[in-house]
C-alpha positions in Angstrom: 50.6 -11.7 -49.1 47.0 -12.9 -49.8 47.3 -15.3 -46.6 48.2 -12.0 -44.2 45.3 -10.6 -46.1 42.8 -12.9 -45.4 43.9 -13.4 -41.6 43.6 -9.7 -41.3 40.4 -9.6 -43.2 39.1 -12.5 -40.4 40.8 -11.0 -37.4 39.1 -7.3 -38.5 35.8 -9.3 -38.8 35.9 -11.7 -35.8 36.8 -8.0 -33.9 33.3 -6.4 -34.8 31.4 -9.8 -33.8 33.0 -9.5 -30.4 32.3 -6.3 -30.0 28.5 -6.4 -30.9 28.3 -9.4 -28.8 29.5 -7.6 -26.1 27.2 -4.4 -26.3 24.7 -7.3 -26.9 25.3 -8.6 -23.6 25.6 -5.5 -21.8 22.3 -4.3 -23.0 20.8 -7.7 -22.1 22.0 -8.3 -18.7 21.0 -4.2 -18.1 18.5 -4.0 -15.8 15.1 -2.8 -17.5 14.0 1.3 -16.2 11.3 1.9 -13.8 8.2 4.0 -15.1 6.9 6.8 -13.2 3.3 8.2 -13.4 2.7 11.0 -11.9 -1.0 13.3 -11.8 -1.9 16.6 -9.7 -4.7 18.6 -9.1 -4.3 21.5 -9.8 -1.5 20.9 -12.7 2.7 20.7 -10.8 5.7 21.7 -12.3 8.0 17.7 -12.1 11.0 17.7 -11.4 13.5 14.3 -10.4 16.4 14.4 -8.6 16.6 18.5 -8.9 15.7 18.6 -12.5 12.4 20.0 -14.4 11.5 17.0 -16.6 7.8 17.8 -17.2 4.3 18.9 -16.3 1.7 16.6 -14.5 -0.1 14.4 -15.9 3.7 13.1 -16.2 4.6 9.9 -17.3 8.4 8.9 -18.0 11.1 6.2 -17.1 15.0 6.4 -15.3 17.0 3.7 -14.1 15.5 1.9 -11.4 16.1 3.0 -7.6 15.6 5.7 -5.5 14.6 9.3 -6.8 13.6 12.7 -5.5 10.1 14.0 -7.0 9.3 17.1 -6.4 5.7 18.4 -7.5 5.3 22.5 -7.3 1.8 23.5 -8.2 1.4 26.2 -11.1 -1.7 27.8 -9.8 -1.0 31.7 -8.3 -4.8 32.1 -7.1 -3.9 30.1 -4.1 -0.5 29.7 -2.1 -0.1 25.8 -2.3 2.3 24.0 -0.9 4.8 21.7 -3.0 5.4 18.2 -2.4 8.9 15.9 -2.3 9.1 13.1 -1.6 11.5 10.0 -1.8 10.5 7.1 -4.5 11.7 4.0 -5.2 11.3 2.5 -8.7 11.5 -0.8 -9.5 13.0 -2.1 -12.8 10.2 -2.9 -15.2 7.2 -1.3 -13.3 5.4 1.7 -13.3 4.9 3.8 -10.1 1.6 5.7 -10.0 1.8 8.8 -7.9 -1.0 11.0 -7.1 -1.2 14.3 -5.1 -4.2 16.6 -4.6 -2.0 19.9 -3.0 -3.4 22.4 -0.3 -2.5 25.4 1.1 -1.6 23.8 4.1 -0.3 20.3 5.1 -2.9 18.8 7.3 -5.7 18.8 4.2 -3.2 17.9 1.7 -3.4 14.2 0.1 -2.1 12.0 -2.4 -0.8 8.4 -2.9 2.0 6.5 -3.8 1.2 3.0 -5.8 3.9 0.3 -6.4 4.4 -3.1 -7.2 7.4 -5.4 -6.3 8.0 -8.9 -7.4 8.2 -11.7 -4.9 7.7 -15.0 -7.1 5.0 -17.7 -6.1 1.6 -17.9 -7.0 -0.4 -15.3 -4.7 -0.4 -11.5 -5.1 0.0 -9.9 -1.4 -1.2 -5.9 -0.5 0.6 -3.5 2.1 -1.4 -0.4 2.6 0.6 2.1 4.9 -1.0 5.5 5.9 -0.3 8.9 7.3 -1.4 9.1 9.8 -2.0 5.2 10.7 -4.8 3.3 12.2 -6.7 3.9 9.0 -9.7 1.1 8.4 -8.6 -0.9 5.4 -11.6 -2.6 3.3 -11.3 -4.4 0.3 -14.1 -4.9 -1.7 -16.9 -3.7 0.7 -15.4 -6.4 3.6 -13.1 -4.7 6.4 -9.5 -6.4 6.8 -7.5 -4.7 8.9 -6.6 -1.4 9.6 -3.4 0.2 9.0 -0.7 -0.2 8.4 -1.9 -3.7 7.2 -0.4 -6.3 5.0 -2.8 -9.4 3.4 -1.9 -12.3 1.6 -3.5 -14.8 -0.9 -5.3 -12.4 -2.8 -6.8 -13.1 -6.3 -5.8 -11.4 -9.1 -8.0 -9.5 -9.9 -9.3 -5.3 -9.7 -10.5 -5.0 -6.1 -11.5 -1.5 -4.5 -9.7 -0.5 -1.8 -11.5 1.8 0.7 -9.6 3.9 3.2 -11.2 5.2 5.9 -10.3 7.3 9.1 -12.3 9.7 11.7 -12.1 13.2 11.0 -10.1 12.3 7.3 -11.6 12.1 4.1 -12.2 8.7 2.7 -10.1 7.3 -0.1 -10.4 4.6 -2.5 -8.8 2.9 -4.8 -9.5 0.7 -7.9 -6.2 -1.1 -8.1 -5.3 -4.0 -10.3 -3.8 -7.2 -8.7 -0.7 -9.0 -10.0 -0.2 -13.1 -9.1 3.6 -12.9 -7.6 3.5 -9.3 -7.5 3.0 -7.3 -3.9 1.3 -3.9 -4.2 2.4 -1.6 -1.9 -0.3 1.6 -1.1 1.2 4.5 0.6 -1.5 6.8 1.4 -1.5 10.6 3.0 -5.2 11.5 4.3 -6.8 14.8 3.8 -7.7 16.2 7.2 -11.5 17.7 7.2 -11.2 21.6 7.1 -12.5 23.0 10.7 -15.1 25.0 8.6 -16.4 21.8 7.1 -15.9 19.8 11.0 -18.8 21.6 12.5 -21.7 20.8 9.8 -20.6 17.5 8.8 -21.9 13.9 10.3 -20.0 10.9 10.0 -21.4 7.7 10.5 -18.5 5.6 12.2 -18.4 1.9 12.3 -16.1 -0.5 14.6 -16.0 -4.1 13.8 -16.1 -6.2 16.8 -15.6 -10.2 16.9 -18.0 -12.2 19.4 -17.2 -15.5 20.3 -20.0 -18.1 19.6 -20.9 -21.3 21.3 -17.8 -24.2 21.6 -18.0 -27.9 21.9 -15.7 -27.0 25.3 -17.3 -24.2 26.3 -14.7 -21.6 26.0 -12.8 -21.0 22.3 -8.6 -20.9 22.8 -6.8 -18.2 21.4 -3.8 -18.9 19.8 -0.4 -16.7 19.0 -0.7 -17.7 15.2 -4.2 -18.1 12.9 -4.1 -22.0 13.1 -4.4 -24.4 15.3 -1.1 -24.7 15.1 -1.1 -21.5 17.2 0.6 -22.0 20.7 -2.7 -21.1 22.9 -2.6 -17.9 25.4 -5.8 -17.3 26.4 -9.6 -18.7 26.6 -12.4 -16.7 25.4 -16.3 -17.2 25.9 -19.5 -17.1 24.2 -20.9 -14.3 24.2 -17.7 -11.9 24.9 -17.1 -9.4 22.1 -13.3 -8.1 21.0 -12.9 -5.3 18.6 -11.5 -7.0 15.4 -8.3 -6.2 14.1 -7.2 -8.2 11.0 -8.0 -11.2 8.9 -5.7 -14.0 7.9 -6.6 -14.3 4.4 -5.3 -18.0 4.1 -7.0 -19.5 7.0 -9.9 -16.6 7.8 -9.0 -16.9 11.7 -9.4 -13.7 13.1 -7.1 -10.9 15.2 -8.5 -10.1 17.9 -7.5 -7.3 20.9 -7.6 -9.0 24.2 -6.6 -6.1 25.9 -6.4 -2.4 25.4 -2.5 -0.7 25.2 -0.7 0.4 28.6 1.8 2.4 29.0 4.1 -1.0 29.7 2.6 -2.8 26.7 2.3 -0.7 24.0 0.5 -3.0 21.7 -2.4 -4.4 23.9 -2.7 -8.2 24.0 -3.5 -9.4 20.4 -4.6 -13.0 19.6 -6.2 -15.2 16.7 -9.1 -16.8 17.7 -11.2 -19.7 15.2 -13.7 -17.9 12.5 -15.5 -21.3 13.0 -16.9 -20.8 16.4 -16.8 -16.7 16.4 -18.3 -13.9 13.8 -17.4 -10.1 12.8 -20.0 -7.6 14.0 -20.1 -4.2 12.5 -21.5 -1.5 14.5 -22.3 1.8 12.9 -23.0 5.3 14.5 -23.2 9.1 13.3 -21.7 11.6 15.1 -20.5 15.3 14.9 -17.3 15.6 13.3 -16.6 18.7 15.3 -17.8 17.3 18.8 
């Protein structure tokens, strides 16, 4: 009788180990929750996927994936117009989202700020804006514009400046994760027709001119490298508006020809930062010209 006993008594035990190891394990292999922060201006109603969790500023977490956020603005002086939109969190991040409503669409703006993990030792930036073509500048030096993706960037705080005719500027102080990419989705503020005919802008393009060569002529190449399979020839003196730079080798995009109608793109090449230079060129002009 005691014998049973004691193999019950170990069989009853040796039950409620499995069991807590197995709610152990299912906890641990669990992915972790993606955090959400969310601010407004003026103060928004939040709701996820259909349901009022909150009032901006907002900060909570649900399992990572897609959701639907949905901002309504509280304020009854103004008829503003609420926001949704689609966001994807990742599993052990936050997502900042920002949105500065309007009473109309056009001079609404906001962003959307998100990290993903791709392993290595380099933290990469994506910067996508509505609408696109937007001059990218990081830390006072123009990149790209958008949308534009960089690589090989230190970790670090750097300020990201947005920039677009006719749209209000935006920047960004965001902080820079090695293995990490940030992902910057940006919606531009149109600038109100009332404020269009006061305001001057002062405009810059950045154009690359090609400097003296050993040969007489510098090759552009499909790729930034010498690597590069070469598809044109460039000379001193000749001047291309820039387009990116490669942040690993500092070889620069370049726009050999403007877009057709049968080539959408333009022709685009990468020409040697060691025999060419950026150029900025800045001019004001009337918004509302």
């Amino acid at each position: 009788m005691v014998r049973w006993i004691k193999i019950g008594l170990i069989s009853f035990f040796a039950g409620i180990i499995f069991i807590g190891g197995a709610y152990f394990l299912i906890g641990y292999f669990r992915a972790a929750p993606g955090g959400i922060l969310v601010n407004s201006s003026p103060v928004s109603n939040v709701f996820v996927n259909g349901e009022l969790v909150g009032k901006t500023p907002y900060e909570g977490t649900f399992e990572a994936g897609e959701i639907v956020l949905k901002l309504v603005p509280e304020s009854t002086d103004k008829n503003y117009i609420p926001h949704e939109s689609k966001v994807t969190l990742v599993s052990g991040v936050k997502t900042i989202v920002r949105r500065e409503f309007s009473e109309n669409e056009e001079t609404a703006s906001g962003d959307t700020i998100s990290f993903e993990q791709e392993g290595g030792k380099e933290a990469s930036i994506v910067v996508v804006t509505s609408p696109d073509n937007a001059q990218v500048s990081i830390d006072g030096t123009v990149r790209g514009f958008t949308p534009f993706k960089s690589s090989n960037l230190l970790a670090g705080e750097p300020l990201v400046a947005i920039k677009l005719p006719g749209y209000i500027d935006r920047t960004l102080t965001i902080k820079t994760i090695l293995g990490y990419k940030l992902t910057i989705i940006a919606k531009l503020a149109k600038i109100p027709e009332e404020v269009k005919v006061k305001a001057v802008t002062t405009e810059v393009k950045v154009w690359v001119e090609i400097l003296d060569t050993p040969t007489g002529f510098l090759r552009v190449r499909s790729e930034p490298g010498s690597a590069g399979r070469e598809i044109h020839q460039v000379m001193p003196g000749n001047k291309f508006l820039f387009l990116e730079e490669d942040g690993q080798t500092g070889w620069y995009k370049i726009q050999l020809e403007d877009p057709t109608a049968g080539l959408p793109d333009g022709r685009i090449g990468w020409v040697s930062n060691e025999y060419s230079k950026k150029i900025e060129e800045s001019f004001d002009s009337d918004i509302g010209d």
